[in-house]
C-alpha positions, 0 to 999 in steps of 0.5 A: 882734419878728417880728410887729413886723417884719412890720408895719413892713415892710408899712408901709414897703412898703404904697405898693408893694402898693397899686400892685401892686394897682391894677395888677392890678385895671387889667389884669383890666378891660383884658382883660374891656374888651378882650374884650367889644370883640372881641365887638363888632366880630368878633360872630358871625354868627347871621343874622336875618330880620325880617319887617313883614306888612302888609294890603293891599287886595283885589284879588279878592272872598275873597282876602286879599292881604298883603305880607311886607316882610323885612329881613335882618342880621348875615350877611355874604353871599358871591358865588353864596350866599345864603337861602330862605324857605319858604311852607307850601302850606296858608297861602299861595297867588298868590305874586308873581312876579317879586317886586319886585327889591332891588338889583342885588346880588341875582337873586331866584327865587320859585315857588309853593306846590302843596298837591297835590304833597305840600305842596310849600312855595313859595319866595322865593330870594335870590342874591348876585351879588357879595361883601358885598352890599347888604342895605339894601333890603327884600326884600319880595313880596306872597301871598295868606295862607290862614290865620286871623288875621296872617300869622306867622313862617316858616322860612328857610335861608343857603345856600353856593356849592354850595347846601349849607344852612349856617344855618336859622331863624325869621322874627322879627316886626319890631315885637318889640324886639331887644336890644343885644348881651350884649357892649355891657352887658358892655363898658358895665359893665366900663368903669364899673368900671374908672374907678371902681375907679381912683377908689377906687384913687387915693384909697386911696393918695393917704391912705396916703401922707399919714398 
């Protein structure tokens, strides 16, 4: 009797389970979507650097003259902050100066490497003069490269108001593919799951109400 009772009220009731179910289901994909948007719009800031170099004629017999060409992405400058990029004074020499400006949001610096004063790397800086500037232009200067073979990746660093170091890093070559963001797979296939299992929800209950 009891095991009867218990399958008829499981029946009786099986529409409501289904639907609390479902719900569940519903509200777990709502929250791993709603998460992997956040994601998406408030991503976190690890800033990129990518770098195009490129062989230019020579100017001068035996010096090999190249141009770094850099874009800069998903950082979100300040006023008065800004990056450095280093060059090491063993593969770099006749950095241009002043390099060619960018944009009016920026005021750039650059001094030359001095491999007689312990190695010293040369620098090209780059300041922001307002909030959220522009980083549609290239930033972009030419040098004579010392080493062998392509001219590669070099390090750089974001600096604050006080010029304290905040985030350091590598150069990424640009032809390198970048990946989309972790978060636009996650949120491509948790939105493929949730209509599918809505799907699948609806014809389950759809046959349980009419047998």
């Amino acid at each position: 009797m009891k095991s009867h009772s218990s399958h008829s009220q499981r029946g009786k009731y099986g529409f409501y389970y289904q639907y609390l179910t479902i719900f569940s289901f519903e509200r777990l994909y709502f929250y791993l979507i709603g998460g992997c948007f956040a994601c998406l719009v408030f991503p976190a800031q690890a800033a990129m650097i990518h770098y195009q170099a490129v062989d230019l004629p020579d100017a001068i017999v035996d010096e090999d003259l190249w141009q770094y060409r850099y874009t800069v992405s998903d950082h979100s400058f300040d006023s008065n902050t800004g990056f450095t990029l280093y060059f090491d004074a063993t593969l770099y020499s006749n950095l241009q100066n002043p390099p060619p400006a960018v944009n009016t949001d920026w005021d750039l610096l650059v001094t030359q490497p001095e491999p007689l004063l312990f190695d010293e790397p040369g620098i090209y800086d780059a300041l922001a003069l307002i909030d959220r500037p522009s980083l549609a232009g290239s930033f972009s200067l030419t040098f004579v490269w010392l080493g062998s073979g392509m001219p590669g990746s070099q390090a750089f660093e974001l600096y604050d108001a006080a010029f304290n170091s905040i985030v350091s890093g590598s150069t990424v070559h640009q032809p390198s593919p970048i990946p989309a963001p972790p978060a636009l797979w996650l949120f491509g296939v948790g939105l493929f799951l949730f209509f599918s299992q809505r799907k699948t929800n609806r014809i389950t209950v759809f046959s349980q109400q009419n047998t």
